[in-house]
C-alpha positions in Angstrom: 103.3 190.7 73.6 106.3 188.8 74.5 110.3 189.1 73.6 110.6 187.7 69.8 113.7 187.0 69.1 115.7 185.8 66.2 117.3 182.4 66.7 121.2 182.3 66.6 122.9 179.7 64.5 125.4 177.4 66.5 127.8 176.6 64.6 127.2 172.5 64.7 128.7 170.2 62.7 127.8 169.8 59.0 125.2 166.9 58.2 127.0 165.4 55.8 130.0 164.4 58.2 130.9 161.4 58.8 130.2 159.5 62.3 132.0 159.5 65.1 134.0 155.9 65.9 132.9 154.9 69.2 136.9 156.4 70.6 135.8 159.3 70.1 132.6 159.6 72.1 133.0 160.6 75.7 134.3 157.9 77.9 130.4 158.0 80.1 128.9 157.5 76.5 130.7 154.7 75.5 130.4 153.1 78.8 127.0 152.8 78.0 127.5 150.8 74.8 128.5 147.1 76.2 125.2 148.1 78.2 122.9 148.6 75.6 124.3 145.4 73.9 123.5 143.6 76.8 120.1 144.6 76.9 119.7 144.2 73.1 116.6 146.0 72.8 114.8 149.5 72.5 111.4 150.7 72.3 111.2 154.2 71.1 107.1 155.9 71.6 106.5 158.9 69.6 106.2 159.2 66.6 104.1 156.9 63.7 106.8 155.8 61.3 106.2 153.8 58.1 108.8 150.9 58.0 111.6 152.5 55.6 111.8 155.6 58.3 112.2 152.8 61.1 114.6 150.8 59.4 116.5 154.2 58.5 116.5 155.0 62.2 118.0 151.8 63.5 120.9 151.4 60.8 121.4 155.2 61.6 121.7 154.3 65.4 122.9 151.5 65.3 125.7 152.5 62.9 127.0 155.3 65.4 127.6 152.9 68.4 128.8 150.0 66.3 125.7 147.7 68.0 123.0 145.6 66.7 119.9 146.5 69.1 116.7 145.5 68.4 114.4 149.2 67.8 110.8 149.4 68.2 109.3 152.8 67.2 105.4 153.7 67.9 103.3 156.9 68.0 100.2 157.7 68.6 98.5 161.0 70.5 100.9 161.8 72.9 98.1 163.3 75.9 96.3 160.4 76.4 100.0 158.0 76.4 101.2 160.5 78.6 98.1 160.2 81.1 98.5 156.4 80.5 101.9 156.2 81.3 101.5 157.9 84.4 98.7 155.8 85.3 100.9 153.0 84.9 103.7 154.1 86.9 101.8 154.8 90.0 100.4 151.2 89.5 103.8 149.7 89.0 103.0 148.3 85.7 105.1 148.3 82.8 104.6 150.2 79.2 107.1 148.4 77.4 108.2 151.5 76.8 111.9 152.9 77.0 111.8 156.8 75.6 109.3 158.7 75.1 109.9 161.1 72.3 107.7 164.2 72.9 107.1 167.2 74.4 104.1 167.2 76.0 105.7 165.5 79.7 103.4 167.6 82.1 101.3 164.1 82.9 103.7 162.5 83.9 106.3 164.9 85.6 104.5 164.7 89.3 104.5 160.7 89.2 107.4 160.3 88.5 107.6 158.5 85.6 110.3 160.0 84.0 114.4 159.0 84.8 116.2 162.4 85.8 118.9 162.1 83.1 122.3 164.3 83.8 122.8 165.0 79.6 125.3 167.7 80.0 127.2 167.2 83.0 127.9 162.9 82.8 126.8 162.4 79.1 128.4 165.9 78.1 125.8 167.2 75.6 125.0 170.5 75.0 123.8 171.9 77.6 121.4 174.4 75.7 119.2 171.0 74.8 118.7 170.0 78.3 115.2 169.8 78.6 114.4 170.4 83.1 115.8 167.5 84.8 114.6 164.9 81.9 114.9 165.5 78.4 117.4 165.9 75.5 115.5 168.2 72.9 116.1 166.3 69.5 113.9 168.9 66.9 111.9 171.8 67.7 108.2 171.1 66.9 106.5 174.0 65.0 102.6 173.2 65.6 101.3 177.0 64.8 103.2 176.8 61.1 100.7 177.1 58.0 100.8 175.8 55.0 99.4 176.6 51.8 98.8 174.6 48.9 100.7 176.3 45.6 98.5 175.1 42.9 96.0 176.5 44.5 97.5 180.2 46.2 99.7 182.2 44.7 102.9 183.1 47.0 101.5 187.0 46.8 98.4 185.9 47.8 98.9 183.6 50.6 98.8 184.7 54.4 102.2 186.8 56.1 100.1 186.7 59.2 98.5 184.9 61.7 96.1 188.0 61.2 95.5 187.1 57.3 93.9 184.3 58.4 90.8 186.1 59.0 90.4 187.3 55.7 87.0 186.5 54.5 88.3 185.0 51.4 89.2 181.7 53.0 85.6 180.9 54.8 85.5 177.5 54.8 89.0 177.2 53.3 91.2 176.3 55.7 91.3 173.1 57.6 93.0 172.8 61.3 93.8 169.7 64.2 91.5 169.4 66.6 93.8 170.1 69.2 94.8 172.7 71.9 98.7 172.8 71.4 99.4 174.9 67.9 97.0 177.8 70.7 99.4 176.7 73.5 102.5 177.6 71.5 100.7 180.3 69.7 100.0 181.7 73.2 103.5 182.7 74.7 104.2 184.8 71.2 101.3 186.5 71.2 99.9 186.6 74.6 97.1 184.8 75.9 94.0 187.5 75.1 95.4 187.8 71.6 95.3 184.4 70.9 91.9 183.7 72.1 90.5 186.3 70.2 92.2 184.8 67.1 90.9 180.9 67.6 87.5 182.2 68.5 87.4 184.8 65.4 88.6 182.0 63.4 86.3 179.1 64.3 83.0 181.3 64.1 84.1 183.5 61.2 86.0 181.5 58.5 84.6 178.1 60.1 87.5 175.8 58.9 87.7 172.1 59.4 88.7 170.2 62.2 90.5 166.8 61.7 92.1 164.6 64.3 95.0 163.3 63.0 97.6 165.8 61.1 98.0 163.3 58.5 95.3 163.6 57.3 95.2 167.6 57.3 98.7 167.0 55.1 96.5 165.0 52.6 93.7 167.7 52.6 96.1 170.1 52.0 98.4 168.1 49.3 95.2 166.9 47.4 93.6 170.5 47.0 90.6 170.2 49.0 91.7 173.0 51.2 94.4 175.4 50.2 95.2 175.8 53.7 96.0 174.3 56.7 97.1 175.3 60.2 99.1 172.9 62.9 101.8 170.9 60.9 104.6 171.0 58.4 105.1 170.3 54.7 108.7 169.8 55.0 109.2 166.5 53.5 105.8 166.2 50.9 108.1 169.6 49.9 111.0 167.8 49.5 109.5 165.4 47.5 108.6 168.3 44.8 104.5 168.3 46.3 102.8 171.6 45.5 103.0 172.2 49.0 104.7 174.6 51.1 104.9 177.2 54.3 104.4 180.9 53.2 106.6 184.1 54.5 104.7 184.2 57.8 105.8 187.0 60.2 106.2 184.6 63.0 107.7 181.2 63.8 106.9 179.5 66.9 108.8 177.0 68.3 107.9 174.3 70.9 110.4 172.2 71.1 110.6 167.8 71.8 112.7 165.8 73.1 113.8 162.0 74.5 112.6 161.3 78.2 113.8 158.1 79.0 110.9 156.4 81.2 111.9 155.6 85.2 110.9 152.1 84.3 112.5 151.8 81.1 114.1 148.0 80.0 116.7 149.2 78.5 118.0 152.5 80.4 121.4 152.5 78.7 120.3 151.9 75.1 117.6 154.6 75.9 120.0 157.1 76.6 122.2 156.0 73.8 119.3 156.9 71.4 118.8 160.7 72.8 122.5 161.0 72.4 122.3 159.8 68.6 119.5 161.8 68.0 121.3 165.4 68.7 124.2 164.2 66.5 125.2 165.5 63.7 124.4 161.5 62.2 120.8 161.5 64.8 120.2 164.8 63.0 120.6 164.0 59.4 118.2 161.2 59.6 115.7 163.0 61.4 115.6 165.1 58.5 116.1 162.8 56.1 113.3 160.5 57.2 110.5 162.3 58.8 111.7 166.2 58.5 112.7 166.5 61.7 115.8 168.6 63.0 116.9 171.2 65.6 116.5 174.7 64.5 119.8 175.5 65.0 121.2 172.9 62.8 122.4 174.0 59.7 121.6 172.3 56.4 117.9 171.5 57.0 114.2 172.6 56.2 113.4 174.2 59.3 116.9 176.0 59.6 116.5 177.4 56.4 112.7 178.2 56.9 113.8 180.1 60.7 116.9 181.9 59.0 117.0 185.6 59.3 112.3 184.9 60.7 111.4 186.6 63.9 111.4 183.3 66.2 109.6 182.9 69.5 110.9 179.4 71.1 108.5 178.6 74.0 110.8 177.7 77.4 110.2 174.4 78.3 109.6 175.4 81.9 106.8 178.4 80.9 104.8 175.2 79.0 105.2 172.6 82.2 103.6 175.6 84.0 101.0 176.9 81.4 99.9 173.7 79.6 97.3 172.4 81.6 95.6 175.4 82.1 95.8 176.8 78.7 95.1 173.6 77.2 91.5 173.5 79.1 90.4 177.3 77.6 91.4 176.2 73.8 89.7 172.7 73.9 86.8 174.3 75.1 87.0 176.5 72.4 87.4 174.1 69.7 84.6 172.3 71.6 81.8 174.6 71.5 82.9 175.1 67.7 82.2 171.5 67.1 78.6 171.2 69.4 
């Protein structure tokens, strides 16, 4: 079993400060905003966003560089946009696309299709958030977290870990993504044999449901049809005072996303603006705010709180560029056989 480890806080800025005039952004940063201006545009892909979180994002932006840029956010499932975007790069055709806000990049590292951004040394951003040659990480993505519904298990009663799951009394009570990557996470804290045993012990013993899109494995859960779920987070239905919530788990595992700005990005400069909003202390309060989103390490927020004092295991971006692929062919077969 691999090094679990217990994150350390960095001592970041407080969310509730407020944001930095343009003077005080590092000179490359600010030469950036004229840029973005001049372009006037930015299409974010990543994440599906309702209209109030969009609109939240670009005054948040928007408000931190003094601008008035046009931003488009999308989402959708990130493996086949990733394939597509490669696709499109070796053919020289545009995506319309500026960032792509993920962390699944493996499709499109070897085509390059993605802008080798210097974030630390030009931009000077932390250097710890550096994802390879590309990326800015802007929240750590927590795919293996379960949920339980409260109405329906009591805190003494619900799952510490991944292990519990087995337990015969939630055959055909627990519903899951149809999706390799909560395994692919799963795998570097617990070792690869380990969790194969544990997906294929789940599917044929407890025979829990498989659903596509995590939204609606958040309504499942919310609604009381199943008590609970495995793959995404409660944070803001929590928030909100939903019966929902994640129970004392042994283990978090963190895989972490980030902004890759696209080599054929529009708008380079507002692109790179956005990442930069995104880790700051403003970027992170609206993440949070608006789709429960945040850096581990930043203090204030759900998933802080949740990790606090939690044996953590945070996945190295350059173990899941090397792994992903592979891993991500045994667990979808897996899930596949489960589904024939």
């Amino acid at each position: 079993m691999r090094l679990l480890f217990v994150i350390s806080l960095i001592a970041l800025v407080p969310l509730g400060q407020a944001v930095a005039q343009s003077s005080d952004l590092p000179e490359s940063v600010r030469a950036l905003i004229p840029l973005a201006e001049e372009e006037g545009a930015l299409h974010v892909y990543g994440a599906t966003l309702n209209p109030r979180q969009v609109r939240a994002f670009s005054k948040s932006f928007n408000d931190r560089y003094g601008t008035d840029i046009d931003l488009t956010m999308s989402g959708g499932l990130h493996s086949a946009k990733a394939s597509e975007v490669a696709m499109a790069h070796r053919a020289g055709v545009p995506t319309g696309i500026d960032v792509f806000w993920t962390g699944l990049i493996s499709a499109m590292v070897d085509t390059g299709a993605l802008m080798e951004v210097d974030w630390a040394g030009h931009y000077e951003a932390d250097a710890s958030l550096t994802m390879g040659k590309w990326g800015l990480r802007t929240h750590d993505g927590h795919q293996s977290m379960v949920t339980i519904n409260t109405g329906r298990v009591a805190a003494d009663d619900a799952p510490k870990t991944y292990m519990d799951l087995l337990d015969p009394k939630w055959r055909g009570r627990i519903v899951i993504p149809r999706s390799p990557y909560p395994w692919i996470a799963m795998t570097y804290a617990l070792g690869e044999q380990e969790t194969v045993e544990l997906l294929s012990r789940l599917i044929t013993e407890q025979e829990p449901k498989m659903l596509a899109r995590y939204a609606d494995i958040r309504a499942r859960v919310l609604s009381g049809e199943f008590p609970i779920a495995l793959g995404t987070d409660i944070f803001s239905l929590k928030k909100r005072g939903a019966p929902v919530d994640h129970p004392d788990i042994d283990l978090l595992v963190l895989s972490s996303s980030g902004a890759f700005v696209l080599a054929s990005a529009e708008h380079p400069a507002a692109a790179k603006l956005w990442g930069l909003w995104a880790v700051s202390p403003k970027g992170q309060a609206t993440l949070e705010e608006a789709r429960g989103y945040s850096l581990a390490e930043t203090p204030g927020t759900a998933l802080n709180t949740y990790a606090t004092g939690r044996r953590v295991a945070h996945v190295p971006f350059d173990w899941r560029l090397e792994n992903h692929d592979r891993l991500a062919e045994i667990y979808l077969e897996i899930l596949k056989r489960a589904g024939s």
